[in-house]
C-alpha positions in Angstrom: 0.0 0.0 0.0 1.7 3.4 -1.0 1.8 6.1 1.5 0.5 9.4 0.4 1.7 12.6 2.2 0.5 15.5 1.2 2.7 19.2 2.4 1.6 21.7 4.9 -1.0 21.8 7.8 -4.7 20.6 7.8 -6.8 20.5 11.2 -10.9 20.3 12.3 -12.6 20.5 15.2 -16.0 18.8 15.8 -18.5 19.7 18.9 -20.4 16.6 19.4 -23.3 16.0 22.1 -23.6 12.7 24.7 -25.1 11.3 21.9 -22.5 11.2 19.9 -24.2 13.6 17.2 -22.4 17.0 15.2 -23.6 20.4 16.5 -20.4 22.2 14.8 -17.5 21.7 12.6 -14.7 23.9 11.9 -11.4 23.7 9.3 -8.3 25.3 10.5 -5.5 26.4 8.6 -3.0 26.3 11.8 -2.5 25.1 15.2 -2.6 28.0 16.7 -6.4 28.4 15.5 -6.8 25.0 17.3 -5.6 25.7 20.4 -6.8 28.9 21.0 -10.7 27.7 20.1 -10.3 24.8 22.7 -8.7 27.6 24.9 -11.8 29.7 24.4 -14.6 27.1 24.5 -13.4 24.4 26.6 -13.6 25.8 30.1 -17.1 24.2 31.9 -19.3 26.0 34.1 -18.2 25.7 37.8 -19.4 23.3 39.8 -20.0 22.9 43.8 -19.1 20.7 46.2 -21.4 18.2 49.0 -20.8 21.1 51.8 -22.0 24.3 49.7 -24.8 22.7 48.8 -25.9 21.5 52.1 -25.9 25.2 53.0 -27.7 27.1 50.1 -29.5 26.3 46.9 -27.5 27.6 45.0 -30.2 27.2 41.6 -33.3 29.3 41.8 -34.1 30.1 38.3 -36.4 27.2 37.4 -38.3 25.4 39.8 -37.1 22.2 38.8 -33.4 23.0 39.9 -34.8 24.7 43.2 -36.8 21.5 44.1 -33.3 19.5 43.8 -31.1 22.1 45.5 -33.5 22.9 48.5 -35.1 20.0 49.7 -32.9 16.8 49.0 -29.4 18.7 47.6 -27.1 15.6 49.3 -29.6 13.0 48.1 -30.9 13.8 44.8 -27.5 15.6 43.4 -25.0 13.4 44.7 -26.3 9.9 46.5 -28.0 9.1 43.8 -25.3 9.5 40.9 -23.0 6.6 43.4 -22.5 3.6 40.9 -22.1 0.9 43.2 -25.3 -0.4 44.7 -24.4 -1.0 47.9 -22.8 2.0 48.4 -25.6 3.9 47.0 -27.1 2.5 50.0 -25.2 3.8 52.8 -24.9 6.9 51.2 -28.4 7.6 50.7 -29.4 6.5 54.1 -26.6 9.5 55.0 -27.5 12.3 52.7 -31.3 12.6 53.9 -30.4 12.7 57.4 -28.1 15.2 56.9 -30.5 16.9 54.3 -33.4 17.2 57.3 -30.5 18.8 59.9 -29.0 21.1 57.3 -32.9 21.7 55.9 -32.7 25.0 58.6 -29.7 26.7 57.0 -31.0 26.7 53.4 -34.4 27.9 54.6 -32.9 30.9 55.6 -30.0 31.1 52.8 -32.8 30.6 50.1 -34.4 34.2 50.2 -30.9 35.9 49.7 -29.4 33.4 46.9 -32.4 34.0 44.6 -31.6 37.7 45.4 -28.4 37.3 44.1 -29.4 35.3 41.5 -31.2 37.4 40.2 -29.0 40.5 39.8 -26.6 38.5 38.8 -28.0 36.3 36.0 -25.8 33.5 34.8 -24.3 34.1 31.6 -24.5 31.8 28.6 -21.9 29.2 28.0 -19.8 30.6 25.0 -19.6 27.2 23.5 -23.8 27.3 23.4 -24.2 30.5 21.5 -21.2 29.8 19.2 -23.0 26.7 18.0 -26.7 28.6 18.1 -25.2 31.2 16.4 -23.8 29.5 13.4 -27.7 27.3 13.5 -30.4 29.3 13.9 -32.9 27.9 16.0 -31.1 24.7 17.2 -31.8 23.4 20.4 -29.1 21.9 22.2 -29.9 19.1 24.7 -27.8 18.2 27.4 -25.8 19.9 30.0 -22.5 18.5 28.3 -20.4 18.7 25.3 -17.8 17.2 23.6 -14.9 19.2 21.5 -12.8 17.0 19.3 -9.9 18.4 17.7 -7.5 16.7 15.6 -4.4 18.5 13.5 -1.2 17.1 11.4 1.6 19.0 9.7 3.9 17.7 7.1 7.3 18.8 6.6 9.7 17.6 3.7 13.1 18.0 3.8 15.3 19.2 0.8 15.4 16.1 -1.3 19.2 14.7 -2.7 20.2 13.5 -6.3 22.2 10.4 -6.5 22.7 8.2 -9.8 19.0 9.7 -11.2 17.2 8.8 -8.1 15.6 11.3 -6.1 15.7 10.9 -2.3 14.0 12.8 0.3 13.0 12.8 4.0 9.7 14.0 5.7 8.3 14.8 9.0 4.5 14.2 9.9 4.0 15.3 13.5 0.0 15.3 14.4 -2.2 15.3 17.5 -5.6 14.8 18.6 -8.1 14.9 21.5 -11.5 15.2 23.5 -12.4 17.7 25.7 -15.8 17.2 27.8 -17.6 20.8 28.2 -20.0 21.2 31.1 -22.4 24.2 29.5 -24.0 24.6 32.9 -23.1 24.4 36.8 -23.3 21.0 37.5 -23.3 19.1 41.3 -19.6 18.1 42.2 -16.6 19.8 41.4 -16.6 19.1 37.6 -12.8 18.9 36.6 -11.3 19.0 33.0 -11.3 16.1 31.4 -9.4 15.8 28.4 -7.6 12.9 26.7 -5.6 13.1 23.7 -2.8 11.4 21.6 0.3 13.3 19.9 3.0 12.5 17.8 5.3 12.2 15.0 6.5 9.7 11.8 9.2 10.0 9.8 9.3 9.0 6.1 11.9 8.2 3.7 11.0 8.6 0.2 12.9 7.4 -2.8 11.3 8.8 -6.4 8.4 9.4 -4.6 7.5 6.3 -3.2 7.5 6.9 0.8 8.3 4.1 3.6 7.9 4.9 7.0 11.2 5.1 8.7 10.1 5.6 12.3 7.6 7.4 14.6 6.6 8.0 18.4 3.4 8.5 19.7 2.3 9.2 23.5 -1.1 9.2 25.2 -2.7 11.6 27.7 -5.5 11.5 30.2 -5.9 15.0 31.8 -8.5 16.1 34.4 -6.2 18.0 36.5 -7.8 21.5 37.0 -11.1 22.6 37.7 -12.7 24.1 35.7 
């Protein structure tokens, strides 16, 4: 199978929902356009840990949000997302007792956070009204996004004549990755999480015809830093 490499730099990015379906696509002419975009867009809304929520409900926009925030917070935002069965258990058996003791505090904090709220309206996600701006009328469901970027750049070196042969070297160097994008505040801490895979191949071509000579390749898992 011949290897065809084509010069210069080529990269897209693709927002995809849970689902697994295209909202947005972009072409980029440079890594530099990639990075900055998944500077720009990936950074999720903040979230909030067990404690905070235990001591004000912190959504008061919708009532739905209120419900889960005011009454149950521990139970309904963080028992019940426990995978392990048994665990769930325990933990549910915890979170409404605490809920009913710390029921008190977020009676009183309730009145001033939807104050607050109020004056101080959350702001849309940029990643939601870049994607509703380029498709009028779209409706995006789901609190959570994925951005998948991908880029290579090929390099050739300055080829060589030698008894009417033609020989050349090339570099391919390329890298790609998820990021998950919370669009809204979200129970828990919500951390980036990215993962990723970079590297770089090296050709040897002789009239054209291109083997590959070597390459190196490296994985990442990142969910580091809050976001």
């Amino acid at each position: 199978m011949s290897i065809q490499l084509n010069p210069g730099f080529s990269g897209v990015i693709e927002v995809k929902n849970s689902k697994g379906i295209s909202l947005y696509e972009k072409n980029c002419s440079s890594a530099q356009q990639v990075k900055e975009f998944v500077m720009i867009y990936s950074k999720s809304k903040p979230g909030w840990s067990l404690l905070r929520g235990a001591a004000c409900p912190l959504r008061t926009n919708n009532a739905k949000d209120f419900a889960k925030d005011f009454f149950l917070p521990t139970f309904v935002n963080f028992s019940l997302k426990v995978n392990n069965v048994a665990l769930k258990v325990f933990a549910s058996i915890f979170a409404i007792g605490f809920d009913i003791i710390t029921f008190p505090i977020r009676l009183i904090t309730s009145g001033f956070r939807a104050i607050y709220n109020d004056y101080n309206p959350e702001k849309k996600h940029p990643l939601l009204s870049l994607i509703e701006g380029e498709n009028e009328g779209a409706s995006i469901k789901g609190d959570i996004l994925s951005i998948r970027y991908g880029s290579e750049d090929v390099k050739f070196e300055e080829p060589t004549r030698e008894d009417g042969h033609i020989f050349q070297y090339a570099q391919k160097s390329f890298e790609r990755g998820t990021v998950r994008v919370a669009l809204k505040r979200l129970p828990g801490v919500y951390k980036r999480q990215e993962t990723g895979k970079r590297g770089s191949y090296t050709y040897y071509g002789i009239d054209g015809e291109w083997t590959l000579e070597s390459r190196s390749t490296s994985n990442s898992a990142l969910s580091a830093s809050a976001c």
